[in-house]
C-alpha positions in Angstrom: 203.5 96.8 111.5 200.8 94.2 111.1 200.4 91.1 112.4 200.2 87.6 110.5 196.7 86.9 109.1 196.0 83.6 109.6 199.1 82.3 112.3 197.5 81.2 115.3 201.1 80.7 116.6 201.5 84.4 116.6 199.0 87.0 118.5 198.1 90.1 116.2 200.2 92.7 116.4 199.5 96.7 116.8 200.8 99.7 114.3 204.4 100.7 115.3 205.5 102.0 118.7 201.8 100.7 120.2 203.1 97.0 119.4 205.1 95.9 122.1 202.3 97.7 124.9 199.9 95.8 123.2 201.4 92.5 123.6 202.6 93.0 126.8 198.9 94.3 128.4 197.6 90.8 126.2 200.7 88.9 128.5 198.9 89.7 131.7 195.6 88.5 130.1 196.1 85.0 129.5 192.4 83.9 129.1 191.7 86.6 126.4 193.4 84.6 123.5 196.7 82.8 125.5 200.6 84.2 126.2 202.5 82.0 124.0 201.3 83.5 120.8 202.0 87.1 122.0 205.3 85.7 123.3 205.9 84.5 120.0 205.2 87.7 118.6 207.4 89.8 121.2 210.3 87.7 120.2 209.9 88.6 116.8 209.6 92.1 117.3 212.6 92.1 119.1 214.6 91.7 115.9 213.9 95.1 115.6 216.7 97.1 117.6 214.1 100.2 118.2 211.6 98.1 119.3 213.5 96.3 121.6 214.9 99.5 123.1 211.6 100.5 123.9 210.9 96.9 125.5 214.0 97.2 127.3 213.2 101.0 128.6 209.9 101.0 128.6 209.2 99.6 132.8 208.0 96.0 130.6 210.4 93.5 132.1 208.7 93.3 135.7 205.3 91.9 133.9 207.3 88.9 132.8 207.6 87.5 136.5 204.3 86.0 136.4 205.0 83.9 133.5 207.9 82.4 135.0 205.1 80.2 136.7 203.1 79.8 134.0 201.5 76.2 134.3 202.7 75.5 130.6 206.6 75.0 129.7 206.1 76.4 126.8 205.3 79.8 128.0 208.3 79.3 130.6 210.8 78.7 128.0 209.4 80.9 125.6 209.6 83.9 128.1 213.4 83.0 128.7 214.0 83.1 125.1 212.5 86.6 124.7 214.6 87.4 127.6 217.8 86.0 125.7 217.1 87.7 122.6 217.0 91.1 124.8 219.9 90.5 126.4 222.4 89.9 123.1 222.3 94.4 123.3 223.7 95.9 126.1 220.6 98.2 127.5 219.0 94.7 128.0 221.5 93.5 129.9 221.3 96.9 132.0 217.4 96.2 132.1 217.4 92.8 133.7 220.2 93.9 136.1 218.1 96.7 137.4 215.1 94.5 137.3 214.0 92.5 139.8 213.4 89.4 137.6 217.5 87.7 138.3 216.1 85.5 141.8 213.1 84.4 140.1 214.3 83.8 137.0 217.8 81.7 138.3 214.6 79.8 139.9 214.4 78.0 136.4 217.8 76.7 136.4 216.0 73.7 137.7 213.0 74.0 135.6 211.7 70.4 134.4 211.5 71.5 130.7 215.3 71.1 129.2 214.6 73.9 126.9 214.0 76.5 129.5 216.5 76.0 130.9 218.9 75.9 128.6 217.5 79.6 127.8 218.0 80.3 131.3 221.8 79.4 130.7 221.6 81.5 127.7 220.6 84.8 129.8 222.8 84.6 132.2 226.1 84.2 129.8 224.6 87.4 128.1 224.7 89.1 131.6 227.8 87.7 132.7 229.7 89.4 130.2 229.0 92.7 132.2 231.3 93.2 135.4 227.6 94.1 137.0 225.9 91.0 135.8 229.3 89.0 136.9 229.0 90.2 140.1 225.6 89.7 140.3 225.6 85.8 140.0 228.9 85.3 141.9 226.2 84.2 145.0 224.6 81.5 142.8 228.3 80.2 141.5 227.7 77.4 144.0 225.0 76.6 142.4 226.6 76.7 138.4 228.6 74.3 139.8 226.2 71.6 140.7 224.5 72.3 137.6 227.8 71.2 135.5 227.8 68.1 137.3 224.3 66.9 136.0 223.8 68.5 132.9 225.3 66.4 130.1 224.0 68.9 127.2 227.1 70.3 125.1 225.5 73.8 124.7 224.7 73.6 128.2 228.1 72.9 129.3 229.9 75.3 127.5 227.5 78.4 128.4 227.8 77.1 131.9 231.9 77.1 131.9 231.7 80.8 129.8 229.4 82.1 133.0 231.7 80.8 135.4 235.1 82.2 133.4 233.3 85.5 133.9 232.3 85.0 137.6 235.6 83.7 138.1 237.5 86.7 136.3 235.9 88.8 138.9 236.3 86.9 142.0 238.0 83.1 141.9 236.9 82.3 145.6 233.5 81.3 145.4 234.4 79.0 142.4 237.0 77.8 144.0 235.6 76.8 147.7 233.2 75.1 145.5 235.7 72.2 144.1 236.2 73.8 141.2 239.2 72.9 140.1 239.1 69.5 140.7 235.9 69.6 138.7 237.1 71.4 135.7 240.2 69.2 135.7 238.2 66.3 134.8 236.9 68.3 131.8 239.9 68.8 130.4 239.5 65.4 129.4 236.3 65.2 127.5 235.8 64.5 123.7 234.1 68.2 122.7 237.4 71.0 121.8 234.7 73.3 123.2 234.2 71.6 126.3 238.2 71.4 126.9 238.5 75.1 126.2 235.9 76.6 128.3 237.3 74.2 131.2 240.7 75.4 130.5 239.4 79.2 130.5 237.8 78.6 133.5 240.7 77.5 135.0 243.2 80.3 133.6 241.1 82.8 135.3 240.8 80.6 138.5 244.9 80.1 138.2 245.3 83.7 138.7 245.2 84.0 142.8 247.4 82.2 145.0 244.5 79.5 146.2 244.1 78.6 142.8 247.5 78.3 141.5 247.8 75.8 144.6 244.7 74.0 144.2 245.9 73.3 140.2 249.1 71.9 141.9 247.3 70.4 144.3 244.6 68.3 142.3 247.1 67.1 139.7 245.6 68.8 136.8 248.9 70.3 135.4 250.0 66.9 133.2 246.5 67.2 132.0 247.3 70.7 130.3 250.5 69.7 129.4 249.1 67.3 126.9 246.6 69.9 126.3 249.5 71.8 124.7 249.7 69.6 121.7 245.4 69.8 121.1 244.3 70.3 118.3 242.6 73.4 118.9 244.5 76.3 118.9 242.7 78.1 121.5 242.4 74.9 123.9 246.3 75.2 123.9 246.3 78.8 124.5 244.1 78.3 127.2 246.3 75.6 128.8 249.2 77.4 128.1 247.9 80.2 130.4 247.2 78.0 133.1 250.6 76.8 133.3 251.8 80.7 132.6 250.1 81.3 136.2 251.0 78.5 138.4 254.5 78.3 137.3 255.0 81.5 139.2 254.8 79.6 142.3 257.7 76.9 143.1 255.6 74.2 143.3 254.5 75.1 140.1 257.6 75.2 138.6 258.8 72.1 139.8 256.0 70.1 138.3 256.2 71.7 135.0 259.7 71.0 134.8 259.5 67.3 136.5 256.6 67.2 133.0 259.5 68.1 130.7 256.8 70.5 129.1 260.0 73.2 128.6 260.6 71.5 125.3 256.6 71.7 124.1 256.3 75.0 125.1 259.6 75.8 122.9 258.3 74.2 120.1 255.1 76.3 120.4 257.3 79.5 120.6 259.0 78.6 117.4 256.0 77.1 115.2 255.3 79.4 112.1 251.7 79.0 110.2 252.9 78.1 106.7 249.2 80.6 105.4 250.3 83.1 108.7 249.3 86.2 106.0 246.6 84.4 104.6 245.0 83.7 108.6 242.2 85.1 109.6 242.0 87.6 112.1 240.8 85.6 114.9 243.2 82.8 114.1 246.4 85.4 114.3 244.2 86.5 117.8 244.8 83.0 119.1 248.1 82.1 117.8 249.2 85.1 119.4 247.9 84.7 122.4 249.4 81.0 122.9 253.2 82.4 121.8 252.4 85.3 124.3 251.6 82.5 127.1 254.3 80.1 126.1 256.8 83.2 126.5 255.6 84.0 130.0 255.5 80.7 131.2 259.6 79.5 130.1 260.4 83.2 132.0 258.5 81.9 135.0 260.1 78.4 134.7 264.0 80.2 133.6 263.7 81.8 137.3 264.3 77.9 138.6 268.0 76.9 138.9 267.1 73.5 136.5 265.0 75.6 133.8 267.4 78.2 133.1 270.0 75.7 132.2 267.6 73.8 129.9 266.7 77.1 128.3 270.2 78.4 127.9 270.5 75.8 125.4 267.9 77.0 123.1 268.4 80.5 124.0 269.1 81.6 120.1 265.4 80.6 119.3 264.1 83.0 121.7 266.5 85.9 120.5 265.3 85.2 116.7 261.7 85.8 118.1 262.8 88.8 120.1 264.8 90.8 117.3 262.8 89.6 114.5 261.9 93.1 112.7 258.6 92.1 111.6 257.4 89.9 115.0 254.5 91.2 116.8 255.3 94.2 119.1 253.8 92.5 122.1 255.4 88.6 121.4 259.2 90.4 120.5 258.7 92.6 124.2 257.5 88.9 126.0 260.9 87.5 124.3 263.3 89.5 125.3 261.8 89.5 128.9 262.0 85.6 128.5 265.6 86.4 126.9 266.4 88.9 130.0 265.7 86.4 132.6 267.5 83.0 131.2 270.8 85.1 130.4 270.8 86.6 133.5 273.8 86.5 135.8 274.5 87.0 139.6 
């Protein structure tokens, strides 16, 4: 492999598996021709899945500390980005975590450039989606949480949510002793469907313990995902849906979803057919499933209250078309006859 002739935005590059040494030794020598071009260069030859296993493997990563204070933003963000584009494979991820580059590197989450550190953001979604990595960066969750306050960035936002979904799938506490909920609640509201469905994530997997099913009760975010429920995002209702699934296990739960009158919405999501449902796309049918499935649990959870069961025993037949319906989903037709179970249910 040979480098550019001619690009002085790019540092030349060596024959095959004595490229990514070469740029690396050239990293450490910033007055011999500068970092960003063999930056630049690194990140392209990352593209290349062998020569990125070899920069993951290889005992490279540690050399990049240095340039984390490099004078120039440039080099900063540009080192974040190679660390990004390492991260999108799995042995990356592994590399970093065994690293010692995570402290300095969440160091940058206040970095003055914008661009740094929105690839900071990037790196730590990437490594969030290991249970490692999650539990790795459940110490700086207090700190995520500031960070969603001030950053106004759409990207930004929405990696930040996905990282603390993750965090929070593992353990909800430090999330929620940091105001979470009251926080994500009031981005419910905002104008982006990705905004509203990584808040509504967030809070699904922050609904699951007892805290946070009380804290959603609590901080009077439950009317907000009841009109989440007609969105126009599929997955922003499914997401809402599954908040309300949780907390109406609890009885204060229940009685605010029934003093909502959200039994009738989340009937007429149970019954809604796609008029293209064999023409939808896989991930589509993933979602729409997901949002019956959720709909389901929660009318069980709200049948188990005196004043639910009789609403539902009205409209029972529509939940015993989806449960004996020969061609329904395995998974929705086992969730309906539970639902079905618990509303005809006698003493």
């Amino acid at each position: 492999m040979a480098g550019r002739v001619g690009d002085p935005s790019r540092a030349p590059v060596a024959f095959g598996r004595r490229a990514v040494p070469q740029l690396f030794e050239q990293l450490q020598r910033p007055a011999a021709g500068g970092r960003l071009p063999a930056l630049n260069s690194l990140c392209d030859l990352m593209h290349n899945p062998e020569l990125l296993y070899q920069a993951a493997t290889g005992g490279f990563l540690e050399q990049l500390k240095v340039l984390f204070q490099d004078e120039n933003p440039a080099v900063r963000t540009k080192t974040c980005e190679l660390l990004h584009t390492l991260t999108t494979h799995y042995i990356g991820r592994q590399a970093l975590l065994s690293s010692s580059l995570l402290p300095p590197l969440c160091q940058l989450l206040d970095d003055p450039s914008s661009s740094c550190r929105k690839n900071v953001h990037r790196v730590l979604n990437h490594l969030s989606l290991l249970p490692a990595g999650a539990q790795a960066l459940l110490t700086l969750v207090p700190h995520l949480m500031l960070k969603l306050r001030e950053e106004e960035e759409e990207e930004v936002q929405v990696l930040l949510l996905s990282t603390l979904t993750s965090c929070s799938t593992l353990d909800a506490l430090p999330a929620l002793a940091s105001d979470a909920v009251s926080l994500l609640g009031h981005k419910l509201g905002h104008r982006s469907p990705n905004i509203r469905r990584e808040a509504a994530a967030a809070l699904m997997a922050l609904s699951v313990c007892d805290d946070g099913k009380r804290q959603v009760c609590e901080e009077a975010v439950l009317p907000v995902l009841v009109g989440l429920l007609k969105d126009e995002d599929v997955e922003v209702q499914a997401n809402a849906a599954g908040v309300i699934m949780y907390t109406a296990i609890t009885t204060a739960g229940k009685q605010q979803c029934l003093n909502l009158d959200v039994i009738p919405v989340l009937l007429h999501l149970v019954s809604k057919k796609e008029d293209d449902e064999e023409e939808m796309d896989e991930e589509r049918r993933r979602r729409m499933k997901a949002l019956v499935l959720y709909s389901l649990r929660a009318l069980t959870a709200l049948a188990e209250a005196p004043d639910g069961r009789r609403l539902l025993l009205e409209q029972l037949p529509l939940l015993v078309v989806r449960s004996e319906a020969a061609e329904e989903d395995q998974d929705i037709k086992r969730a309906a006859q539970t639902a079905v179970g618990v509303i005809s249910w006698t003493p």
